[in-house]
C-alpha positions in Angstrom: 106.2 162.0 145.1 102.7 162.4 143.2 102.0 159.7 140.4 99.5 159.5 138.1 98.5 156.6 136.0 97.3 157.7 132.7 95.4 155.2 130.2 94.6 156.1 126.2 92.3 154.5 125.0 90.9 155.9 121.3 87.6 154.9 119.8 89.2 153.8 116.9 90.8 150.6 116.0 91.8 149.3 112.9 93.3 145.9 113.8 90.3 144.9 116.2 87.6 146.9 116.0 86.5 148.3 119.4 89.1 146.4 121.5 89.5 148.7 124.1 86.0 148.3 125.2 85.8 144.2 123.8 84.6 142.2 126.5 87.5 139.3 127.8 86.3 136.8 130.2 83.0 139.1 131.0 84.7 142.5 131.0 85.9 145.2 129.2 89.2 145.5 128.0 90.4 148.3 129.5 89.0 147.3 132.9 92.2 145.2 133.8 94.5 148.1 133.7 92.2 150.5 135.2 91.9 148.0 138.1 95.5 147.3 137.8 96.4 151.0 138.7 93.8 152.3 141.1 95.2 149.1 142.9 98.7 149.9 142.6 100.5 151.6 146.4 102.0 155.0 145.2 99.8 155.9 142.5 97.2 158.5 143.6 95.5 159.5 140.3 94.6 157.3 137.3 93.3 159.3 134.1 91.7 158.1 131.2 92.6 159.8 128.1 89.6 158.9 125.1 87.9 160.5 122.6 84.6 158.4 122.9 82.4 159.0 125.3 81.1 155.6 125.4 84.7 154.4 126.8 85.0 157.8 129.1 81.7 156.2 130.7 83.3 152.9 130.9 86.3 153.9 132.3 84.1 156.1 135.6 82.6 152.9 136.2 86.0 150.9 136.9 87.2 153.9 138.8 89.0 155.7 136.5 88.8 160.4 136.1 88.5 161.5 132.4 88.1 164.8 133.1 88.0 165.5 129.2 87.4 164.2 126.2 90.9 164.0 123.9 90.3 166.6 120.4 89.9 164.8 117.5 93.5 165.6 116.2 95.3 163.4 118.9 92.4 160.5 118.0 94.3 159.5 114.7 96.1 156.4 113.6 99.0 158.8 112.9 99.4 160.8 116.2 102.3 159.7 118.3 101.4 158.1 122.3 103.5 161.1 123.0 101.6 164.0 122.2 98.7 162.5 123.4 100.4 162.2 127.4 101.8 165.6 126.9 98.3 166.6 126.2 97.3 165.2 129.2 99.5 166.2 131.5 99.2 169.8 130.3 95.9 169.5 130.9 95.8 168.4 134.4 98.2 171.3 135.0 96.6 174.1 133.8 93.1 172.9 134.7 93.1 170.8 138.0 96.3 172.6 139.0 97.6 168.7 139.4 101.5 167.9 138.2 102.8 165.0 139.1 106.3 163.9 139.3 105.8 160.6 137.6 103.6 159.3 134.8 102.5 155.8 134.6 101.4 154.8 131.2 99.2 151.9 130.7 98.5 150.6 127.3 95.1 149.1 127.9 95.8 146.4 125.4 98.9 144.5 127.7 96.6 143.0 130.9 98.6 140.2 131.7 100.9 143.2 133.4 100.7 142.4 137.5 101.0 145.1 140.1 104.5 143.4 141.2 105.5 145.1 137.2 104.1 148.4 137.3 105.6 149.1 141.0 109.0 147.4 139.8 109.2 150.2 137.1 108.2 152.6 139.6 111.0 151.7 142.2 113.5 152.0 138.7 112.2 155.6 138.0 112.4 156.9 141.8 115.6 155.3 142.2 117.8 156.1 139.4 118.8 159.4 137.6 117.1 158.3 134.6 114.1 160.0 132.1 112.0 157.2 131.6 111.3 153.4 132.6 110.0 150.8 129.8 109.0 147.2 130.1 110.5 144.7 127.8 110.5 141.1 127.0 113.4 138.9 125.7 113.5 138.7 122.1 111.7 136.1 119.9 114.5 137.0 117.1 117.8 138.1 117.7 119.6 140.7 115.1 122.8 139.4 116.0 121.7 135.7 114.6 118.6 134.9 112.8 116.8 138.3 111.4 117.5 139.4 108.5 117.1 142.7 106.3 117.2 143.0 102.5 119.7 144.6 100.5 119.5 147.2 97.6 120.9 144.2 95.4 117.7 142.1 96.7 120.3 139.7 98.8 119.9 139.4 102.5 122.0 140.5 105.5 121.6 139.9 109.3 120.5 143.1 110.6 123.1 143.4 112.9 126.6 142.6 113.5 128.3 141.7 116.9 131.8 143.2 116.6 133.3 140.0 117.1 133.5 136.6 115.7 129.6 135.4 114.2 127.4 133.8 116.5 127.2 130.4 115.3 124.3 129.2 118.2 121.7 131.7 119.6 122.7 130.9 123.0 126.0 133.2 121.9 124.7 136.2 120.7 124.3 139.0 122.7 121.2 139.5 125.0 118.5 141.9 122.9 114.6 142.7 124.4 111.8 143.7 122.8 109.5 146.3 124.1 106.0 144.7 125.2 104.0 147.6 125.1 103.3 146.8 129.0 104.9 150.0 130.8 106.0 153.2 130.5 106.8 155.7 133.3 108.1 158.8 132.6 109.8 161.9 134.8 106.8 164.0 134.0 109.6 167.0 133.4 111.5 165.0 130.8 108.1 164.0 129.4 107.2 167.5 128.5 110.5 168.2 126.3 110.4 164.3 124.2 109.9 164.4 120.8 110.3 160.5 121.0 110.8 158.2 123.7 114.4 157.8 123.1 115.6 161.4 123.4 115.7 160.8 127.1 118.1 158.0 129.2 115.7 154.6 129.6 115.9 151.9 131.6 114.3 148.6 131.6 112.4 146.5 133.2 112.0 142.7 132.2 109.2 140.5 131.9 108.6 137.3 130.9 107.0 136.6 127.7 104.0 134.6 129.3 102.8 138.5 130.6 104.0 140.4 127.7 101.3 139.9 124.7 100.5 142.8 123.3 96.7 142.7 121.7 96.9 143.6 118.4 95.0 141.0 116.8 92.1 138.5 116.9 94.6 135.8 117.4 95.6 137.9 119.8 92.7 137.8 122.2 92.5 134.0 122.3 95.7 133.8 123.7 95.4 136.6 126.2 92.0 134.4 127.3 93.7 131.3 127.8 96.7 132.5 129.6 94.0 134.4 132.2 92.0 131.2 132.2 95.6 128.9 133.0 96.3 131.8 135.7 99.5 132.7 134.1 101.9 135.0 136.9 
């Protein structure tokens, strides 16, 4: 089975400027999950999809292929992580004659990810008749207890109801994840025909919340640094 890891990675960020490319304990951002796949057993290509040519340099260096540079159009804050693996694939298709049965996707903003994760999602995809693997986290909140939504009448609701009698204690409502962000893999076939992630049948793979942060904001960082720096696993 041919896998290929792919990692996007745009110029532009509004949230953190730069912070694919932000240094984090002395290297660049994206370096952790370009290490984290070219390490991974099973994976035999890892592409880096960017439109900056300062982080398609980058990525060569940590042993990463960008064998193009993404069009402008699939560089916005608009455009779908969707499109922009379709893209991808299509291009490795028609010009490297390369289409794998899997793809790996890699947000370069999750590195507390381990190898143990990405090849657990792998195992799920191979394994089971399913379109698409993500990794998720249990939930901070849960819509069957304490979140909320507001009503046309400006009074609140919980944004979801079990069926059954109301969960008076967290403990009793019903399990619900979050997604982290982390993981994706994809049946490249299925991939092609998405228009979003949940057309296909997913399954899940869980991680605990110590290696699902999501960098999305200067706070963000800090944390990410001291859980590296405490060795978190």
């Amino acid at each position: 089975m041919k896998i290929c890891a792919i990692i996007a990675a745009r110029g532009g960020s509004k949230g953190v400027p730069g912070k694919n490319i932000r240094r984090l304990l002395g290297k660049p951002l994206i370096a952790y999950s370009i290490k984290q796949a070219v390490s991974c057993p099973g994976i035999d290509k890892v592409i880096v999809t960017t439109d900056s040519s300062g982080i398609a340099r980058l990525a060569r260096k940590y042993g990463a292929e960008t064998p193009f540079l993404r069009p402008a159009r699939l560089a916005t804050d608009s455009c779908g992580k969707l499109a922009v693996l379709q893209h991808a694939v299509m291009f490795m298709r028609q010009r490297m004659g390369y289409f794998p049965d899997l793809i790996v996707d890699l947000d370069p903003t999750s590195p507390l990810r381990n190898i143990a994760d990405i090849r657990a999602c792998i195992k799920l995809a191979r394994n089971n008749a399913c379109d698409a693997v993500i990794s998720a986290t249990p939930a901070k909140k849960n819509p069957y207890f304490n979140m909320v939504e507001l009503c046309g009448d400006k009074t609140v609701r919980l944004c979801k109801k079990s069926g059954r009698r109301q969960s008076q204690r967290r403990q009793d409502a019903p399990s619900v994840y979050e997604m982290n962000a982390s993981i994706y893999v994809y049946r490249t076939a299925s991939l092609l025909k998405m228009k979003t992630l949940w057309d296909g049948k997913l399954m899940m793979h869980q991680m605990p919340p110590e290696r699902s942060v999501d960098i999305d904001r200067e706070l963000d960082f800090k944390v990410v640094e001291y859980l590296m720096k405490e060795g978190v696993k």
